[in-house]
Each structure stands twice: as C-alpha cells, then as structure tokens.
HTML snippet that shows the backbone in 3Dmol.js (N, CA, C, O; Angstrom):
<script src="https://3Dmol.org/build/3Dmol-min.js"></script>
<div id="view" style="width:600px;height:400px;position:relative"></div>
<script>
const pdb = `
ATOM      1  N   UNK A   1       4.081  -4.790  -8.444  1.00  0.00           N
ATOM      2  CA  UNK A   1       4.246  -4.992  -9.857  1.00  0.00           C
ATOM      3  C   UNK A   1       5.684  -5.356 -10.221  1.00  0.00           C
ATOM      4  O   UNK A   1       5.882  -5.306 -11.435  1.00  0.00           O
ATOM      5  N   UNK A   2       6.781  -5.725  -9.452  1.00  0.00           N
ATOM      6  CA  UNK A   2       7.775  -6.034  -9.573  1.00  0.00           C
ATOM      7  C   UNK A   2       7.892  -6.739 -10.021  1.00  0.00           C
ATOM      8  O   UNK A   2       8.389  -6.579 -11.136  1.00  0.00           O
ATOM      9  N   UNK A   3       7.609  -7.913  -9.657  1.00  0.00           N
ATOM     10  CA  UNK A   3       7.576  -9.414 -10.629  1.00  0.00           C
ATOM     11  C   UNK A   3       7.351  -9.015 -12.169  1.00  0.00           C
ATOM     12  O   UNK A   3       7.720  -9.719 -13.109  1.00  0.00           O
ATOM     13  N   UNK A   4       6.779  -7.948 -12.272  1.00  0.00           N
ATOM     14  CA  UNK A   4       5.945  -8.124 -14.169  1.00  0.00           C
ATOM     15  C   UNK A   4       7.386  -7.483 -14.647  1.00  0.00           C
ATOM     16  O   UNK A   4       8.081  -8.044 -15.494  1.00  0.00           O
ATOM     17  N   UNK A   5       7.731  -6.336 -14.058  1.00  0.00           N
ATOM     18  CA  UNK A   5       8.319  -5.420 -14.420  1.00  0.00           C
ATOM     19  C   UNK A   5       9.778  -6.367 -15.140  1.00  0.00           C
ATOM     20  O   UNK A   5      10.246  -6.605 -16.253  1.00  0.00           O
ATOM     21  N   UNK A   6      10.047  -6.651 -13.821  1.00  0.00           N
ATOM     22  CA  UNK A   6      11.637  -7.854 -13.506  1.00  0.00           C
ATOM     23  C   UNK A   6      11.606  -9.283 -15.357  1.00  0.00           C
ATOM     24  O   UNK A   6      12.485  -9.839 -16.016  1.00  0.00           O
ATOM     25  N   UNK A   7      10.125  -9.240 -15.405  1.00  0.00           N
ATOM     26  CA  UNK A   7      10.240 -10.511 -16.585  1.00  0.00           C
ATOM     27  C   UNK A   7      10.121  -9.470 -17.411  1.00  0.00           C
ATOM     28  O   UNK A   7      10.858  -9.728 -18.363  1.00  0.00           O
ATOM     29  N   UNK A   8       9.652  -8.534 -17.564  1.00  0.00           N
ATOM     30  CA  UNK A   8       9.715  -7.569 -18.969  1.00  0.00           C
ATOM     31  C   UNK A   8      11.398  -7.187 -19.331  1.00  0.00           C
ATOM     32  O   UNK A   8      12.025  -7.522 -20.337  1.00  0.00           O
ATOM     33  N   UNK A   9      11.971  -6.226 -17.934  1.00  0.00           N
ATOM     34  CA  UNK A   9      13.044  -6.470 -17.928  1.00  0.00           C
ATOM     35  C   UNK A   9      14.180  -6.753 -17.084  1.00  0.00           C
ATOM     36  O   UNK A   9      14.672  -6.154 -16.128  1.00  0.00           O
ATOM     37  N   UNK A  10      14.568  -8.208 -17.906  1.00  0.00           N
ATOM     38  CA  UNK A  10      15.898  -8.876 -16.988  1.00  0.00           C
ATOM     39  C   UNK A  10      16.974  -8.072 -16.923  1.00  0.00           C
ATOM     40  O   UNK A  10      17.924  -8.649 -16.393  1.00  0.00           O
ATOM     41  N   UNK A  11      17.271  -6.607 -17.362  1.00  0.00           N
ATOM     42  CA  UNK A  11      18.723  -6.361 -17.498  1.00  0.00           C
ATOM     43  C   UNK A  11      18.576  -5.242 -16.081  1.00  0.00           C
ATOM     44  O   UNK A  11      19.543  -4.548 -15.768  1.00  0.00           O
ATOM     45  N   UNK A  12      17.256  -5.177 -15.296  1.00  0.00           N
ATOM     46  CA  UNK A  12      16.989  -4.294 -14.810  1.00  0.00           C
ATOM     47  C   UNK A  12      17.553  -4.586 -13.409  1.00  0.00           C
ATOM     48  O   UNK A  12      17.559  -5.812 -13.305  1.00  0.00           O
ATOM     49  N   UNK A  13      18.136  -3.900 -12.032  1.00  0.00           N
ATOM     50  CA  UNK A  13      18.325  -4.625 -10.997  1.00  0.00           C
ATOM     51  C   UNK A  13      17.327  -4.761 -10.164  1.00  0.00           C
ATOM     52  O   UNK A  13      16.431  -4.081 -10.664  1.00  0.00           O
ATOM     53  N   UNK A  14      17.006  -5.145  -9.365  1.00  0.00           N
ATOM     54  CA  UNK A  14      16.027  -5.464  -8.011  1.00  0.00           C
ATOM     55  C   UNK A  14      15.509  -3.993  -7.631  1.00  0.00           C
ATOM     56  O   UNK A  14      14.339  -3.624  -7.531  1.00  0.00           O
ATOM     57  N   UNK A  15      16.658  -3.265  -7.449  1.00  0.00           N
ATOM     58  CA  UNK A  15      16.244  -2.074  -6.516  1.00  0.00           C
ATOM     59  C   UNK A  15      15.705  -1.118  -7.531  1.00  0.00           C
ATOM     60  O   UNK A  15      15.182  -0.070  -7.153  1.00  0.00           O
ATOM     61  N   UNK A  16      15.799  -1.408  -8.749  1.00  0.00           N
ATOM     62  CA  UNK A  16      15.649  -0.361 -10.178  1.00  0.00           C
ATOM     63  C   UNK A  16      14.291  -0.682 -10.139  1.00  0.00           C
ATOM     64  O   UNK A  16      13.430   0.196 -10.081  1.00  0.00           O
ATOM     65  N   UNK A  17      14.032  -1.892 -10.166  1.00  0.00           N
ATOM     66  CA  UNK A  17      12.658  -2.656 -10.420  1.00  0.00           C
ATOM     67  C   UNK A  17      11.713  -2.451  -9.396  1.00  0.00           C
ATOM     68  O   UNK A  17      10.521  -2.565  -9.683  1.00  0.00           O
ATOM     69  N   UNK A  18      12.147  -2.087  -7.923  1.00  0.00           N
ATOM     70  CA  UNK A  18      11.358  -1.899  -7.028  1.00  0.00           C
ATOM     71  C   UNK A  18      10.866  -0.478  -7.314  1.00  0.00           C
ATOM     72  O   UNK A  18       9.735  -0.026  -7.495  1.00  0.00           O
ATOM     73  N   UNK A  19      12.226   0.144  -7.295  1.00  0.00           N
ATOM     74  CA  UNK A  19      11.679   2.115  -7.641  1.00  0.00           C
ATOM     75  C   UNK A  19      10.845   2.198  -8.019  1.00  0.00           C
ATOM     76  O   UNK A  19       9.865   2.501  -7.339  1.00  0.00           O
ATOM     77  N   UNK A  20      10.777   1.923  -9.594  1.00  0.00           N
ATOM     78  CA  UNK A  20       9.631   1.826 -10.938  1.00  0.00           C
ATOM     79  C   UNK A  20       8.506   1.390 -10.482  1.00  0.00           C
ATOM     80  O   UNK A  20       7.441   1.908 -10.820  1.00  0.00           O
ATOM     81  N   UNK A  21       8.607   0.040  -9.375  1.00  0.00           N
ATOM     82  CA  UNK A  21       6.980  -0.428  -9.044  1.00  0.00           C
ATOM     83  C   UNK A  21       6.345   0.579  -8.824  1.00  0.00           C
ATOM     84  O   UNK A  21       5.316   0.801  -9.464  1.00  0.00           O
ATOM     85  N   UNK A  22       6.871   1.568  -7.718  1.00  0.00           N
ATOM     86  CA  UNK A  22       6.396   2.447  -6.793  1.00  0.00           C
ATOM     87  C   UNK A  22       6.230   3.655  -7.321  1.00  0.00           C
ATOM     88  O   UNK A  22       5.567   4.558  -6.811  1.00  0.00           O
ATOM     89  N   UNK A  23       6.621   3.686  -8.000  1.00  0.00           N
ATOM     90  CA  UNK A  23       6.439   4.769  -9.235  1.00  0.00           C
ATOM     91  C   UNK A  23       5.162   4.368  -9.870  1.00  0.00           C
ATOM     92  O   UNK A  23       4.206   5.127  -9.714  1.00  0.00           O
ATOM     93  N   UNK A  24       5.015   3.346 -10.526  1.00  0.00           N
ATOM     94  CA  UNK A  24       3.888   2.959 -11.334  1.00  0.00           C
ATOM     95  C   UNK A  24       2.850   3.018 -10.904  1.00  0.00           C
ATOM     96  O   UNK A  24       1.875   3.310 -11.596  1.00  0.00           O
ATOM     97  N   UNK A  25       2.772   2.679  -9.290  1.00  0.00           N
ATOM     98  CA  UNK A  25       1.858   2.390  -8.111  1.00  0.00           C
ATOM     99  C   UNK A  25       1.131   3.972  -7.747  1.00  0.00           C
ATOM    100  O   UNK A  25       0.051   4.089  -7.169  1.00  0.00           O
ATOM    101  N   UNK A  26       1.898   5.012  -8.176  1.00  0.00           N
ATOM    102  CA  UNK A  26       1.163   6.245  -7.535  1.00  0.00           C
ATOM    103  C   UNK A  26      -0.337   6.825  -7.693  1.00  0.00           C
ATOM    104  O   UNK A  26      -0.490   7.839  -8.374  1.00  0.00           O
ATOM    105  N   UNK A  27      -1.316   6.279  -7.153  1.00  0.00           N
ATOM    106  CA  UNK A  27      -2.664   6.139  -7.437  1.00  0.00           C
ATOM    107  C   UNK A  27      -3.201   5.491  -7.943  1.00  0.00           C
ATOM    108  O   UNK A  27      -4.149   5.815  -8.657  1.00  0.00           O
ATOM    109  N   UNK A  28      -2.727   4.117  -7.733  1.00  0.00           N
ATOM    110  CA  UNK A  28      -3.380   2.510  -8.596  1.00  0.00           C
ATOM    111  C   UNK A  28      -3.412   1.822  -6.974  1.00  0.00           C
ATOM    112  O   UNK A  28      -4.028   0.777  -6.766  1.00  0.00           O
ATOM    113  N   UNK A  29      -2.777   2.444  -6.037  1.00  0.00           N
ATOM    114  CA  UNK A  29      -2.419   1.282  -4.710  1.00  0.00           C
ATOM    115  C   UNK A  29      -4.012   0.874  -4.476  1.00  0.00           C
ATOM    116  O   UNK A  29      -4.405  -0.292  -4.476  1.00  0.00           O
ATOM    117  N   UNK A  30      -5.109   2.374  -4.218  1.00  0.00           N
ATOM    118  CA  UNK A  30      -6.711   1.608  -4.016  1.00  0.00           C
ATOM    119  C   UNK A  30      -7.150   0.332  -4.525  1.00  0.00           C
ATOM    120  O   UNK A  30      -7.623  -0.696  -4.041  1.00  0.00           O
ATOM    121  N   UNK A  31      -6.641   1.004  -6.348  1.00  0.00           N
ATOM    122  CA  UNK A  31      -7.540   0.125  -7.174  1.00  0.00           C
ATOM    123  C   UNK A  31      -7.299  -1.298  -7.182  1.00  0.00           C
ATOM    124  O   UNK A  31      -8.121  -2.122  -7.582  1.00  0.00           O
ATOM    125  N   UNK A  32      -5.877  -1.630  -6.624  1.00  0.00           N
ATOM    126  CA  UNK A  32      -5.614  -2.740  -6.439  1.00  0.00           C
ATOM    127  C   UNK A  32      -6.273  -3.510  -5.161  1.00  0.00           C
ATOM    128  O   UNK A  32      -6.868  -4.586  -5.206  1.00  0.00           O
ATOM    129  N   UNK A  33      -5.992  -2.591  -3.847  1.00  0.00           N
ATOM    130  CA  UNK A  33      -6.522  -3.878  -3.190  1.00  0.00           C
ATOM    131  C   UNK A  33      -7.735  -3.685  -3.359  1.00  0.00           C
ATOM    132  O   UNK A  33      -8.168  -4.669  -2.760  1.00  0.00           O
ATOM    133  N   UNK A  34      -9.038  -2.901  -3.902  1.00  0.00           N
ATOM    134  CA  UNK A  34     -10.280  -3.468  -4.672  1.00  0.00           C
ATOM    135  C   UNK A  34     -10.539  -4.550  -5.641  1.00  0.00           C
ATOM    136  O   UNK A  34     -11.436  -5.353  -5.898  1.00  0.00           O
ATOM    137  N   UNK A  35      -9.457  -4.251  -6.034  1.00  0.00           N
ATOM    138  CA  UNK A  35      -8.931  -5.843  -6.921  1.00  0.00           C
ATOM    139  C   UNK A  35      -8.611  -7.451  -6.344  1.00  0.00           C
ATOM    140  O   UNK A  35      -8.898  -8.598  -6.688  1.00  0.00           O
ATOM    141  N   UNK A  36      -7.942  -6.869  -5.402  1.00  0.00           N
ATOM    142  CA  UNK A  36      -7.965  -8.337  -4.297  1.00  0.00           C
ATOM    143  C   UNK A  36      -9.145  -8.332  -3.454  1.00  0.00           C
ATOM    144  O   UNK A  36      -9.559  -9.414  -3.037  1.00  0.00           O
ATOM    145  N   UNK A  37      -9.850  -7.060  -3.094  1.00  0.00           N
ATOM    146  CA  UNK A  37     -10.807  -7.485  -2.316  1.00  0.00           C
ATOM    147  C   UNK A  37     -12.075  -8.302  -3.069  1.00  0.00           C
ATOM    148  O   UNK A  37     -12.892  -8.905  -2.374  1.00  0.00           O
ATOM    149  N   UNK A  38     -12.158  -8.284  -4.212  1.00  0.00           N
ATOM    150  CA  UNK A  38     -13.367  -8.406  -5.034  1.00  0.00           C
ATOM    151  C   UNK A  38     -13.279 -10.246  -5.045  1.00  0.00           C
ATOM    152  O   UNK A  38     -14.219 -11.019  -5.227  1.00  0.00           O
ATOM    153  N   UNK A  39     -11.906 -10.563  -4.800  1.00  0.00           N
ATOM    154  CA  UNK A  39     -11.980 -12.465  -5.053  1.00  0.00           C
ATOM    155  C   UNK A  39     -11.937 -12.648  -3.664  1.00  0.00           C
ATOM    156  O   UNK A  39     -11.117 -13.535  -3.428  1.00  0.00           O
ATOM    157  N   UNK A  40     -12.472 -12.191  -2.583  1.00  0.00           N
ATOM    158  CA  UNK A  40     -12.147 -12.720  -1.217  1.00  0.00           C
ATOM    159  C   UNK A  40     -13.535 -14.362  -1.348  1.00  0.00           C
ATOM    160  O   UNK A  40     -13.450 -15.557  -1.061  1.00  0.00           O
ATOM    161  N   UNK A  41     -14.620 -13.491  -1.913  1.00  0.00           N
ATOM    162  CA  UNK A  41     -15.510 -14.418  -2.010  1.00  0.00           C
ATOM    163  C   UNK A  41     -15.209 -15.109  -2.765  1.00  0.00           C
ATOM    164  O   UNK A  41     -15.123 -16.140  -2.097  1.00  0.00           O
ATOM    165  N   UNK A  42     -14.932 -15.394  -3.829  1.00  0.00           N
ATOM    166  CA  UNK A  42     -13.871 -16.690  -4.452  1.00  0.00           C
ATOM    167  C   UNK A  42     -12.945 -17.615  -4.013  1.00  0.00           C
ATOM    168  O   UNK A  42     -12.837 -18.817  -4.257  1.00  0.00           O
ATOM    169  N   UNK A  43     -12.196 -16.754  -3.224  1.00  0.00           N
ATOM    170  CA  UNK A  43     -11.367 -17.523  -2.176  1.00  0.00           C
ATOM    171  C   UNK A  43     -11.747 -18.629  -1.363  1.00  0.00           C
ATOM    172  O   UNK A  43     -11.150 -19.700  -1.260  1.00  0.00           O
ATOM    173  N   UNK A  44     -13.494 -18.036  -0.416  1.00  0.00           N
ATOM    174  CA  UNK A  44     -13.578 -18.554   0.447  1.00  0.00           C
ATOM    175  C   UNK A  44     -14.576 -19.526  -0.029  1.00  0.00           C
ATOM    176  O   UNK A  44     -15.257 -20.292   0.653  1.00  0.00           O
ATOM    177  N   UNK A  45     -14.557 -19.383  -1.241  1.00  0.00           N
ATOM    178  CA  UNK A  45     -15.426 -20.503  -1.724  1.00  0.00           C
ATOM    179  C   UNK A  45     -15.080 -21.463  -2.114  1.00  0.00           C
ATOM    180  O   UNK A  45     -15.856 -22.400  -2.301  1.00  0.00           O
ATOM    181  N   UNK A  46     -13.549 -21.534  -2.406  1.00  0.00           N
ATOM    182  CA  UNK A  46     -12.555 -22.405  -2.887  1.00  0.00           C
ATOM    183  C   UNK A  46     -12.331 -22.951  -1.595  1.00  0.00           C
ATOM    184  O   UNK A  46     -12.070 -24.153  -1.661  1.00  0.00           O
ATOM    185  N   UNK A  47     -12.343 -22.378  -0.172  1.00  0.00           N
ATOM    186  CA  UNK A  47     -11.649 -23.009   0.552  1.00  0.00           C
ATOM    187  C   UNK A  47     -12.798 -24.332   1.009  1.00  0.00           C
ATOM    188  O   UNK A  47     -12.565 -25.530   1.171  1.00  0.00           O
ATOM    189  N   UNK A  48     -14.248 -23.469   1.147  1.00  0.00           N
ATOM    190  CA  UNK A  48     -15.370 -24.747   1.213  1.00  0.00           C
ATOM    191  C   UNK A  48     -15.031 -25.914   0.344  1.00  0.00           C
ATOM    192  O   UNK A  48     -14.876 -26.942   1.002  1.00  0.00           O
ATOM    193  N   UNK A  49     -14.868 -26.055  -0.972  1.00  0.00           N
ATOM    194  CA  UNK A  49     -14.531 -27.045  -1.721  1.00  0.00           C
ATOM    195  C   UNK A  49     -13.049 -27.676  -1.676  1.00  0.00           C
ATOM    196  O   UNK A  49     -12.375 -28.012  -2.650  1.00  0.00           O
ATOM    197  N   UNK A  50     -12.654 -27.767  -0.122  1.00  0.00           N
ATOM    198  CA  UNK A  50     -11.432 -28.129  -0.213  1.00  0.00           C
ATOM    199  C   UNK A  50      -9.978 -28.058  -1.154  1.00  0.00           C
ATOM    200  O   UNK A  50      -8.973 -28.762  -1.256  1.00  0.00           O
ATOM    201  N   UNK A  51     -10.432 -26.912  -1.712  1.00  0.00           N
ATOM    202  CA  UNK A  51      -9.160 -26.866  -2.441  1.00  0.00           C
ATOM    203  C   UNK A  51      -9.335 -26.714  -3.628  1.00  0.00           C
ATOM    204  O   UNK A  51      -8.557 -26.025  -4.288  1.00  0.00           O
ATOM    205  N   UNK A  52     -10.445 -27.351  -4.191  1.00  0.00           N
ATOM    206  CA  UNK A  52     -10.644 -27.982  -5.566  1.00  0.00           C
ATOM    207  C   UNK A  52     -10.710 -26.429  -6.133  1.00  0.00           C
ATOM    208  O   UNK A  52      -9.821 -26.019  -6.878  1.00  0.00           O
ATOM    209  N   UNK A  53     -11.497 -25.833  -5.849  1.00  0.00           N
ATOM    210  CA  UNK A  53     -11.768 -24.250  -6.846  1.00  0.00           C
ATOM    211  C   UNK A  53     -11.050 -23.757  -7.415  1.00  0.00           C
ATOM    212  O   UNK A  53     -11.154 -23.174  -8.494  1.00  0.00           O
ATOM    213  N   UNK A  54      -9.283 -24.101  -6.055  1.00  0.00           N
ATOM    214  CA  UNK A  54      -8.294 -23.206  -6.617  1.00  0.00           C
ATOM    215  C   UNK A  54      -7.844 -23.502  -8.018  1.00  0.00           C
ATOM    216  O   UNK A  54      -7.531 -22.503  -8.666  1.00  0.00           O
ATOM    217  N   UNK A  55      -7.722 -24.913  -8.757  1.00  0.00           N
ATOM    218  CA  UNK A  55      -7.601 -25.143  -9.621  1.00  0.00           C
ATOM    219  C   UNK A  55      -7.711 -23.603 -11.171  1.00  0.00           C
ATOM    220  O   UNK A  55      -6.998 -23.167 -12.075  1.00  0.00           O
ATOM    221  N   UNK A  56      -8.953 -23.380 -10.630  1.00  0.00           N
ATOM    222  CA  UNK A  56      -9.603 -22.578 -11.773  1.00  0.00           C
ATOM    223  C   UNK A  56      -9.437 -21.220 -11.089  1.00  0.00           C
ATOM    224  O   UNK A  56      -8.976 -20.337 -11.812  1.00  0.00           O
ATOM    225  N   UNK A  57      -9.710 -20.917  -9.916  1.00  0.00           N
ATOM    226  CA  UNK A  57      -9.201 -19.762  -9.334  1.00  0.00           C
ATOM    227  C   UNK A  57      -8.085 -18.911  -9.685  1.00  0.00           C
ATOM    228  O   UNK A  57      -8.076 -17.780 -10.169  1.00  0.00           O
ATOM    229  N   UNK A  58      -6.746 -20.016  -9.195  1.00  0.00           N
ATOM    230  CA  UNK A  58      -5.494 -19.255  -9.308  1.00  0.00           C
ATOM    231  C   UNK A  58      -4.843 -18.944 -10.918  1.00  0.00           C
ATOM    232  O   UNK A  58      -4.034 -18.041 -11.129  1.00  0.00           O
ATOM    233  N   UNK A  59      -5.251 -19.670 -11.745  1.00  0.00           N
ATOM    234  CA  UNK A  59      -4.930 -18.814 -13.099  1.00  0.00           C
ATOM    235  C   UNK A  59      -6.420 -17.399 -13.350  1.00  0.00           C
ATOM    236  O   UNK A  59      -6.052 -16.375 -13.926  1.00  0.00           O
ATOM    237  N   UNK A  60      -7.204 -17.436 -13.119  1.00  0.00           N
ATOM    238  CA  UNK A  60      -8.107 -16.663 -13.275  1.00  0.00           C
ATOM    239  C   UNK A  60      -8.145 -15.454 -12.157  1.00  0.00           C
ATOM    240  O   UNK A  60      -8.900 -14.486 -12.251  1.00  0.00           O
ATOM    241  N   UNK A  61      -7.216 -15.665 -11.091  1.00  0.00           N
ATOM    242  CA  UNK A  61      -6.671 -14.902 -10.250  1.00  0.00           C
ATOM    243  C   UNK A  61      -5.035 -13.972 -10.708  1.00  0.00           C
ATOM    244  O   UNK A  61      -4.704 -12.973 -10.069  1.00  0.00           O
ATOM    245  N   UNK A  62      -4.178 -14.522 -11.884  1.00  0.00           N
ATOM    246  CA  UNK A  62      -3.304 -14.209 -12.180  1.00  0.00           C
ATOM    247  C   UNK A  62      -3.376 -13.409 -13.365  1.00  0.00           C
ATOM    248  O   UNK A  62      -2.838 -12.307 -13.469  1.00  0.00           O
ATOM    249  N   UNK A  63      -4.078 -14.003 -14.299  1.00  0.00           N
ATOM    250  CA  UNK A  63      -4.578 -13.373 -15.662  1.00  0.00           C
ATOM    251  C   UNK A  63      -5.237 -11.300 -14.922  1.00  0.00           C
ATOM    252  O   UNK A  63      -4.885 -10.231 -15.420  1.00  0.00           O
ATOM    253  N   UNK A  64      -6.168 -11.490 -13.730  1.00  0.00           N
ATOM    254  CA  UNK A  64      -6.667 -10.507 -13.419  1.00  0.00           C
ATOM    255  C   UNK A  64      -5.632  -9.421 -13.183  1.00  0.00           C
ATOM    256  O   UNK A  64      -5.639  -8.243 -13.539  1.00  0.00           O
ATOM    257  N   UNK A  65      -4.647 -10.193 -12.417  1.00  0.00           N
ATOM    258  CA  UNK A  65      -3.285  -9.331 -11.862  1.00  0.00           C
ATOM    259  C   UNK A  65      -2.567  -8.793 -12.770  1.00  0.00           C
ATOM    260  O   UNK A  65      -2.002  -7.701 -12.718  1.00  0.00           O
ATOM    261  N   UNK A  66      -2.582  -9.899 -14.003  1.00  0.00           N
ATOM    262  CA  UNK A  66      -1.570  -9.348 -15.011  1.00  0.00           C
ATOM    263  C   UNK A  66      -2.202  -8.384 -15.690  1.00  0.00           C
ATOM    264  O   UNK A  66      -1.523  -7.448 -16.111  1.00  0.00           O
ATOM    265  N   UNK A  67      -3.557  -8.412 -15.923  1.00  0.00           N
ATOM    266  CA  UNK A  67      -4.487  -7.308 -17.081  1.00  0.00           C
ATOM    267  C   UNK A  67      -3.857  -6.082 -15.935  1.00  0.00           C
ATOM    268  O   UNK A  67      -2.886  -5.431 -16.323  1.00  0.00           O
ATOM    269  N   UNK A  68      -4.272  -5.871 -14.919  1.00  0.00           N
ATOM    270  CA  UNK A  68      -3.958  -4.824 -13.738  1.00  0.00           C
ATOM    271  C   UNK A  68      -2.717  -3.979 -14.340  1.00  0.00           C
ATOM    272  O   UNK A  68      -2.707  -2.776 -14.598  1.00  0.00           O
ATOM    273  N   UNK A  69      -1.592  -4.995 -14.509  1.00  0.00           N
ATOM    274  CA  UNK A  69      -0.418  -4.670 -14.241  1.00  0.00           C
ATOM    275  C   UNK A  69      -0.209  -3.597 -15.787  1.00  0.00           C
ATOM    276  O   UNK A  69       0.510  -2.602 -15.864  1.00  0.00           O
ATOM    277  N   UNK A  70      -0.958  -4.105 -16.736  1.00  0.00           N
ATOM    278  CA  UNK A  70      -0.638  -3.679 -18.150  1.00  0.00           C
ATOM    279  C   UNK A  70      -1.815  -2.672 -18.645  1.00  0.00           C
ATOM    280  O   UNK A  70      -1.885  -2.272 -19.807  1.00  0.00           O
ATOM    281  N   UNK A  71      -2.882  -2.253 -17.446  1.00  0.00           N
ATOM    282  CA  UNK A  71      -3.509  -1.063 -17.250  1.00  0.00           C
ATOM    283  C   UNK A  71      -2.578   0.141 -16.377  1.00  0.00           C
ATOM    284  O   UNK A  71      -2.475   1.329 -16.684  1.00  0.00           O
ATOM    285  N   UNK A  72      -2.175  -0.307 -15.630  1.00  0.00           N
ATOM    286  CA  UNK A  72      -1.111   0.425 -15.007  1.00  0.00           C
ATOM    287  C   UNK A  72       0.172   1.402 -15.950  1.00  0.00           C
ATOM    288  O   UNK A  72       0.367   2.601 -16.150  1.00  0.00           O
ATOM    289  N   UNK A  73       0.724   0.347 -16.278  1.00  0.00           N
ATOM    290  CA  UNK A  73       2.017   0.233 -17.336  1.00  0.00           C
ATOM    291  C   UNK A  73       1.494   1.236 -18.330  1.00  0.00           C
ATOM    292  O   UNK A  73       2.056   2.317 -18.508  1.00  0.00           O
ATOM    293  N   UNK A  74       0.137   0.768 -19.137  1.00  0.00           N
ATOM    294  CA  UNK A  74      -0.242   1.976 -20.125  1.00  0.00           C
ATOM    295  C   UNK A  74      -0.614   3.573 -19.540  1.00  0.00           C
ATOM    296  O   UNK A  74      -0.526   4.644 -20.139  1.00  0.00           O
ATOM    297  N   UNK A  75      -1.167   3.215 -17.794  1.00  0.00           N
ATOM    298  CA  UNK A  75      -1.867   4.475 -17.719  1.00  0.00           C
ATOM    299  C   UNK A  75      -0.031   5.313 -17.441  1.00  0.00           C
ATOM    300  O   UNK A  75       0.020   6.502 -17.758  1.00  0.00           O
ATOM    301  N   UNK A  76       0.873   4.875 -17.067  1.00  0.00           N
ATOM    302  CA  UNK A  76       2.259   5.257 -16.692  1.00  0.00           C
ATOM    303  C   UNK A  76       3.060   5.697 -17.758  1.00  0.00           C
ATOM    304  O   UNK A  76       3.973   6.452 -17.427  1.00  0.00           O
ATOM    305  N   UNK A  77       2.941   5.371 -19.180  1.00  0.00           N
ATOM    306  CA  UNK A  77       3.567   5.348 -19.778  1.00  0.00           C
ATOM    307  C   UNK A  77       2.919   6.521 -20.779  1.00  0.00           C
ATOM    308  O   UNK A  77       3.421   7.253 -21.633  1.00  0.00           O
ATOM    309  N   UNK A  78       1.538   6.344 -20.254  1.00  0.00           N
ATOM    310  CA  UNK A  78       0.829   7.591 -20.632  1.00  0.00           C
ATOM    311  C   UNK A  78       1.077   8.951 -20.269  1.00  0.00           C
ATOM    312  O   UNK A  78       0.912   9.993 -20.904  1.00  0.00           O
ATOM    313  N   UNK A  79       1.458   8.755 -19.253  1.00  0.00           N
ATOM    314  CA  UNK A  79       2.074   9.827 -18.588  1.00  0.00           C
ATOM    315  C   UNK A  79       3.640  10.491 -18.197  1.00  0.00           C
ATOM    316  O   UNK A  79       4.065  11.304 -17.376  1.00  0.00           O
ATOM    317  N   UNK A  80       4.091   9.827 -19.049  1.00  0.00           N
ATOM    318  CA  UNK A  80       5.065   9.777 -19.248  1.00  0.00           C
ATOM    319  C   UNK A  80       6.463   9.631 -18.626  1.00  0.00           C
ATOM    320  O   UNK A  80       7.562  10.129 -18.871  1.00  0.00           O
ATOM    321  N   UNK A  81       5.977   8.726 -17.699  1.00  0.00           N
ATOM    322  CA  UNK A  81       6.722   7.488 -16.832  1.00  0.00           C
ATOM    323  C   UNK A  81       7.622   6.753 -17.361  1.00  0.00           C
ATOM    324  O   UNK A  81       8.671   6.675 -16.722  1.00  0.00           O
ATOM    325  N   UNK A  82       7.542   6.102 -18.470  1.00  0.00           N
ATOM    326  CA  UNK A  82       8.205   5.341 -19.208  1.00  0.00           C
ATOM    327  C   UNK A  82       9.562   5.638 -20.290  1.00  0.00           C
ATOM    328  O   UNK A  82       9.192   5.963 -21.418  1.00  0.00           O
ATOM    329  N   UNK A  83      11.026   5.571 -20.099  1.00  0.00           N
ATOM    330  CA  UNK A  83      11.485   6.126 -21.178  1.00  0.00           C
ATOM    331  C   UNK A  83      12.265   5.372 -22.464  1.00  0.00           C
ATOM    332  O   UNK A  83      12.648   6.035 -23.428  1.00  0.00           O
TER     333      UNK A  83
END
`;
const viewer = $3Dmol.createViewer("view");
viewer.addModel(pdb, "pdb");
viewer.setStyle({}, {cartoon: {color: "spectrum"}});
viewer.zoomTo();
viewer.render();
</script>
C-alpha cells in the first residue's frame, strides 16, 4: 500500500511510508492475495486474447486495488492507526 500512501502523502519519507504500509497491512495481508488470486482467471484470459483483455483488465485491476487500499485505510483509522 505504499504507493497509495506516498500520493496521499508527499511530505512523508519512503521509510515512513513503508512502516505505515505494514502497519496498515496487519491482518489484510490474506485478504489481499485473495484479491489477486480472484483475477488469475482474468489474467489468463487476457493472455489467450493476446493482450487485447488487458486493455480493460488493467484499469479494472487498479480501481480493485485502490477500493482495497481505502477499505484498509478506513478499517486502520478505525482503529486508531491514523493520527
């Protein structure tokens, strides 16, 4: 979740931003790669169509990541992770 964290905030450093991932991450790590595991068949269906799928795939693959990231963020902040 670094990447989300890092564009939310720029004033933050790398290693600040990594902490926090891992922080955020404490019992979401499953739900995620269930999350990647669930488009494998998407993937490989994109790869039959030479490529073409990814078109529609990879934003519909990112949008998923980002909802993830801002279920996370709320369940963290819920808990009072966030200051």
């Amino acid at each position: 979740m670094t990447p989300y964290i890092l564009d939310e905030n720029p004033e933050l450093g790398a290693s600040e931003a990594i902490h926090r991932s891992r922080m955020m991450m404490k019992n979401h790590k499953f739900d995620l790669f269930w999350l990647y595991l669930s488009f494998i068949g998407w993937f490989l269906l994109c790869c039959i169509t030479c490529g073409i799928g990814f078109l529609w795939l990879t934003p519909y693959f990112n949008t998923a990541k980002a909802s993830f990231y801002e279920e996370v963020k709320a369940d963290y902040a819920l808990n009072g992770g966030l200051d």
